[in-house]
C-alpha positions as CSV (number, residue, x, y, z in Angstrom):
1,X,98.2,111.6,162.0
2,X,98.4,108.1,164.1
3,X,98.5,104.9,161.9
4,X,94.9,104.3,162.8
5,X,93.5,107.5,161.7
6,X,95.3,107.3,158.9
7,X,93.6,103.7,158.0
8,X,90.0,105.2,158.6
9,X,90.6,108.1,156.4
10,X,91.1,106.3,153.2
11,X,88.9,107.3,150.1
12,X,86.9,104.5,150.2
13,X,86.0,105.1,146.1
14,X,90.3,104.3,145.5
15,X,92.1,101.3,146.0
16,X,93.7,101.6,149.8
17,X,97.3,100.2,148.1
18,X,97.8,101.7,145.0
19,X,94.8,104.5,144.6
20,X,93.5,103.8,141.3
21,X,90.0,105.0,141.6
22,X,86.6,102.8,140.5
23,X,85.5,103.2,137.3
24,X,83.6,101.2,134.8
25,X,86.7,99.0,133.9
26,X,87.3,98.3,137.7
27,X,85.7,97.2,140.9
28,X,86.7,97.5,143.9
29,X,86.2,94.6,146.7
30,X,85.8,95.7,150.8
31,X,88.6,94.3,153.1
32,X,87.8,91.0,154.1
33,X,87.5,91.9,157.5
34,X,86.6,95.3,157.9
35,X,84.6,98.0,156.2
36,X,87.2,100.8,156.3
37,X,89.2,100.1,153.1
38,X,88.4,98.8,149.3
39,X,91.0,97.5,146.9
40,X,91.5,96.4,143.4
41,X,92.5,93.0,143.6
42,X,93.8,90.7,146.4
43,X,97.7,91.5,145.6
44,X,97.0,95.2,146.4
45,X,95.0,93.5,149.7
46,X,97.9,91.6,150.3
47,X,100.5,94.4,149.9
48,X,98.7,97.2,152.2
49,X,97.7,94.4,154.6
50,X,100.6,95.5,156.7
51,X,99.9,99.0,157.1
52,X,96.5,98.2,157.4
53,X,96.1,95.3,160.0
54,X,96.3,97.1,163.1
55,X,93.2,99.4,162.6
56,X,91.6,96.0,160.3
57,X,91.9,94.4,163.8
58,X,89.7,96.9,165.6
59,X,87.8,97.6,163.5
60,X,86.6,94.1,162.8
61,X,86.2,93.7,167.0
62,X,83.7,96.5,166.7
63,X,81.6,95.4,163.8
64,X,81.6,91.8,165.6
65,X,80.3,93.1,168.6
66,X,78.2,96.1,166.8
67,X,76.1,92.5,165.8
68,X,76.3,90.7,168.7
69,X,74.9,93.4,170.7
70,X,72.1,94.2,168.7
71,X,68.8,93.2,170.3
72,X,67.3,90.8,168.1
73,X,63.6,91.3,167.9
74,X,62.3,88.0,169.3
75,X,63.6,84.8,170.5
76,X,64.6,81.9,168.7
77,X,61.2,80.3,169.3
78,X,59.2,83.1,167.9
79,X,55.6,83.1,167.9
80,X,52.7,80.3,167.8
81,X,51.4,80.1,164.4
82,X,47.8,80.2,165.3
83,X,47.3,82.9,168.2
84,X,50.4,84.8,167.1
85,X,51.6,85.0,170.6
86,X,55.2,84.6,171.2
87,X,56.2,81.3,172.9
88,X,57.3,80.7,176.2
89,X,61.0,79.9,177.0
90,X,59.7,76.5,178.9
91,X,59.9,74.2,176.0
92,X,57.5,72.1,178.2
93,X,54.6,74.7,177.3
94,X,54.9,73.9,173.5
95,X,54.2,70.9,171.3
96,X,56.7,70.5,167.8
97,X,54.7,67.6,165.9
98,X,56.1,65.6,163.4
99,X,53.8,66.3,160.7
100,X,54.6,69.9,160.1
101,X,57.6,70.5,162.3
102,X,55.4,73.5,163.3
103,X,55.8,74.7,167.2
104,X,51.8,75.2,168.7
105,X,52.2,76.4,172.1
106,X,49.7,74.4,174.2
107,X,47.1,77.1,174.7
108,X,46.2,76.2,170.8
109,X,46.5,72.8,171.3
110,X,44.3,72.1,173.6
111,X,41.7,74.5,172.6
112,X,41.8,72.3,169.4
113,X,41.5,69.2,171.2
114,X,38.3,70.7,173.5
115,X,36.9,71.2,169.6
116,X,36.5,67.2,169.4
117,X,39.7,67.3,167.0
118,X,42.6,64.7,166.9
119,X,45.4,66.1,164.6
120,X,47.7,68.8,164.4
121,X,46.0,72.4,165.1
122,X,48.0,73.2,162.1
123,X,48.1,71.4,158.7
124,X,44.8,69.2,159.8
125,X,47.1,66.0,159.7
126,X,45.4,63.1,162.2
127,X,48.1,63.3,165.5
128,X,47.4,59.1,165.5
129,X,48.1,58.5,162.2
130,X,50.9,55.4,161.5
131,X,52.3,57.0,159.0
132,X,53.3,60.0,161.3
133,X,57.2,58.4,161.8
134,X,57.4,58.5,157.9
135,X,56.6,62.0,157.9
136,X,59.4,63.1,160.1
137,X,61.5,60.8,158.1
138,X,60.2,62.6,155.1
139,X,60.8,65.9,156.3
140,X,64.4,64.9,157.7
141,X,65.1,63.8,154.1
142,X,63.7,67.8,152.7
143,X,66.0,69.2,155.0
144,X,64.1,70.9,157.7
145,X,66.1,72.3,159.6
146,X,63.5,72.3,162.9
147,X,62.7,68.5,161.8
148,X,66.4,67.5,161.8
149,X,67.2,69.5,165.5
150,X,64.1,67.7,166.6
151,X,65.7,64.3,165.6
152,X,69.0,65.6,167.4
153,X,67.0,66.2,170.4
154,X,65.7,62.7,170.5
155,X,69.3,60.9,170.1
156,X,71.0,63.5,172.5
157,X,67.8,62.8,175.1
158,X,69.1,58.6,174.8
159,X,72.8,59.2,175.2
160,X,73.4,59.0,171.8
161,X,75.6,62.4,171.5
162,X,77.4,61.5,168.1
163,X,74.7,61.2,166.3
164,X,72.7,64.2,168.0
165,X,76.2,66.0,167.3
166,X,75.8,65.0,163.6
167,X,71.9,65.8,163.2
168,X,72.9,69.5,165.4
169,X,75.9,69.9,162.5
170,X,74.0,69.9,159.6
171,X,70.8,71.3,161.7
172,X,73.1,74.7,162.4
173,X,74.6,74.7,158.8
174,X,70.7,75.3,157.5
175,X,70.8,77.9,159.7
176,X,68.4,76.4,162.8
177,X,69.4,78.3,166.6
178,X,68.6,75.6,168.5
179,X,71.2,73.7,167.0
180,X,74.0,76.1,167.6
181,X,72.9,76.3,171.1
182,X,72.9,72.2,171.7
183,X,76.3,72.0,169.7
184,X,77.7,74.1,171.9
185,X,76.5,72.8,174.9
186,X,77.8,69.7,173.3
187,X,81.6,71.0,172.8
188,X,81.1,72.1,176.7
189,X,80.4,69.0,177.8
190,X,82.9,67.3,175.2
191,X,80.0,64.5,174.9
192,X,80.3,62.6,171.4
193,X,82.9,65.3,170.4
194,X,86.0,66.5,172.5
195,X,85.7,69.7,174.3
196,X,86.7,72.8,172.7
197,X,86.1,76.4,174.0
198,X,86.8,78.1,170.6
199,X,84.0,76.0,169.3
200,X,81.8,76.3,172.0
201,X,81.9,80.2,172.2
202,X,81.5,80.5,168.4
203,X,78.2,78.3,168.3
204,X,77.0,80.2,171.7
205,X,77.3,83.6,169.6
206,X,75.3,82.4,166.8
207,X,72.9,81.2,169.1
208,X,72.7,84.5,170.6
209,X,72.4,86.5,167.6
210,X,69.4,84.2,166.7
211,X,67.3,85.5,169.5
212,X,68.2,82.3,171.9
213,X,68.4,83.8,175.7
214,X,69.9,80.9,177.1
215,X,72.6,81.1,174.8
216,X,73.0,84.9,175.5
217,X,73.2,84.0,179.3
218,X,75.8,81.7,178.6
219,X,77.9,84.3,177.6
220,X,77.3,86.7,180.0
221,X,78.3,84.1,182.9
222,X,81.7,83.3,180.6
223,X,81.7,87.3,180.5
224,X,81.8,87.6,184.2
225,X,84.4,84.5,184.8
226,X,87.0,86.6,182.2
227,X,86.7,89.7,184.4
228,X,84.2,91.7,182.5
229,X,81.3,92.9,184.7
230,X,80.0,95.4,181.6
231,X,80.0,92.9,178.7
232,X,78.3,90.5,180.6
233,X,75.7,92.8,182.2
234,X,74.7,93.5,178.2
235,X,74.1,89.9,177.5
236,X,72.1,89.7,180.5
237,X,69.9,92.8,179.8
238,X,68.8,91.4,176.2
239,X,68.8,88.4,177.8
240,X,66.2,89.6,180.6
241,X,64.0,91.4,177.8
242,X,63.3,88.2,176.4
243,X,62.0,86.8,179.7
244,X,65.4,84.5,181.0
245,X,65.1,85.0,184.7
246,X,68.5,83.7,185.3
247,X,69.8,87.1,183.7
248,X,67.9,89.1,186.1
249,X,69.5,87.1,188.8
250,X,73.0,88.0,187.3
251,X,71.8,91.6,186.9
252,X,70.4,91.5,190.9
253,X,74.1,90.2,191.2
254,X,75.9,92.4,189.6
255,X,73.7,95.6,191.2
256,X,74.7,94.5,194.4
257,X,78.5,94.7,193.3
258,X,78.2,98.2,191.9
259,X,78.5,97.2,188.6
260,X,75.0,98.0,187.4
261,X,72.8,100.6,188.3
262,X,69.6,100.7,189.8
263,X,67.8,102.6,186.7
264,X,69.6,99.6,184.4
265,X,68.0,97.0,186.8
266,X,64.9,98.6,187.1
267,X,64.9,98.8,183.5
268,X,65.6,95.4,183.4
269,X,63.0,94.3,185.4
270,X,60.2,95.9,183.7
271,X,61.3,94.9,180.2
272,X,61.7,90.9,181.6
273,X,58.3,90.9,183.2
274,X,56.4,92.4,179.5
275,X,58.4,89.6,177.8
276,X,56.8,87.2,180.7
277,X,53.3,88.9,180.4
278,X,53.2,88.7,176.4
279,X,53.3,85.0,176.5
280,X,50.3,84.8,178.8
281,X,46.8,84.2,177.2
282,X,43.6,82.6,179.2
283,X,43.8,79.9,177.0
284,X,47.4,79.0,177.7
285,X,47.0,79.0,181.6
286,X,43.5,76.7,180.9
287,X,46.3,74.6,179.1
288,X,48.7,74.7,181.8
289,X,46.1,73.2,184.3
290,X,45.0,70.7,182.2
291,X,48.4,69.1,182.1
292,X,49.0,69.8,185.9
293,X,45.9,67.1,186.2
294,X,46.0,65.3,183.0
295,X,49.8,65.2,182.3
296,X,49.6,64.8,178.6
297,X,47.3,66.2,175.8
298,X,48.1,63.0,173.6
């Protein structure tokens, strides 16, 4: 039996090193790493770890691309609050007020606004009022995650990339996508931070796991540069079903090299343009004219 079998056939209910079983008096604790062996404390983890890194190793490659490949079920931006339609990718076609630090896409809006209303669609609060700065500010100081990335957003849009960097940092740590997806674009760029790849990937994959498509692009483009046509034709397919056109570009790409077939880009294609066609509403594209002629709903 090869070294590897022989790591995957372990009794999972014994301890991999010295095979006392689990009973009452003992627990046993998964591999760091892996899911393939259990052990009874660390110095029987750190005794077998020789026999046991090899198929640890590949086995941990597999369970981090078993989650990284997983479709997640929406994008990072999710859906509107009010109409329950899921947002559009152009960040131009949504409004994040300070007040709430809720996301309205502008179809809402503005069908507020035609009401006679002037404050948020969501909480009621008066869009006007003085004391909306202080609300941010209040929110920043709660932790909200969306509130703080918003913040970050403002200080990267100035040239002030150490402290968007800083606001990102502790935006990502509470667990907000955007974030990862501006640090790493930050650690691309090596603007207020020096460049690191390591850091940039890492941040890029949490992004993509979170449902962000541009992020998930990202990778497929750095897939493609390393010499591997299949990975990156996955990130562009989830990609594509969450309405990035730039993957279906890739995917056109990549079709016309023989790496992809023409079922996968047909599938492709028809998965993208539902993702387009969910975000579509009367009352959005009523919204999208009034700012073609009025430029503003504020």
């Amino acid at each position: 039996m090869s070294q590897d079998n022989a790591n995957a056939a372990v009794d999972t209910s014994c301890c991999a090193s010295c095979g006392i079983p689990e009973v009452d008096d003992t627990k046993l604790m998964e591999c760091n790493a892996c899911d393939l062996v259990r052990y009874c404390s660390d110095a029987c983890q750190r005794n077998h770890k020789s026999q046991h890194e090899r198929a640890c190793k590949k086995r941990s490659a597999e369970l981090s691309d078993e989650l990284l490949f997983k479709q997640p079920e929406s994008t990072h931006r999710g859906d509107c609050p009010i109409c329950m339609l899921p947002h559009h990718l152009d960040t131009k076609k949504c409004t994040m007020l300070n007040c709430c630090s809720k996301l309205i896409c502008d179809g809402c809006t503005y069908a507020y606004i035609l009401s006679g209303a002037v404050c948020c669609p969501f909480c009621r609060v008066h869009v006007g009022d003085k004391q909306m700065d202080k609300k941010m500010l209040k929110r920043i100081e709660l932790n909200d995650p969306a509130a703080i990335t918003h913040k970050g957003l403002e200080l990267d849009k100035n040239g002030d990339y150490v402290r968007a960097f800083e606001c990102y940092t502790k935006a990502a740590a509470l667990g907000d996508i955007e974030a990862h997806h501006k640090l790493a674009m930050l650690y691309h760029w090596g603007q207020g931070v020096e460049k690191d790849k390591r850091k940039e990937m890492y941040h890029f994959k949490e992004a993509a796991v979170g449902g962000h498509p541009t992020a998930r692009h990202n990778l497929g483009c750095d897939e493609l540069n390393k010499g591997n046509p299949e990975k990156a034709a996955k990130h562009w397919i989830i990609s594509a079903t969450h309405g990035n056109d730039d993957s279906i570009k890739g995917l056109m790409m990549l079709f016309k090299r023989g790496d992809v077939s023409k079922e996968v880009l047909a599938a492709a294609l028809r998965a993208n343009q539902a993702a387009v066609d969910a975000a579509k509403s009367p009352q959005r594209d009523a919204a999208e004219e009034y700012r073609r002629s009025e430029g503003t709903f504020w």
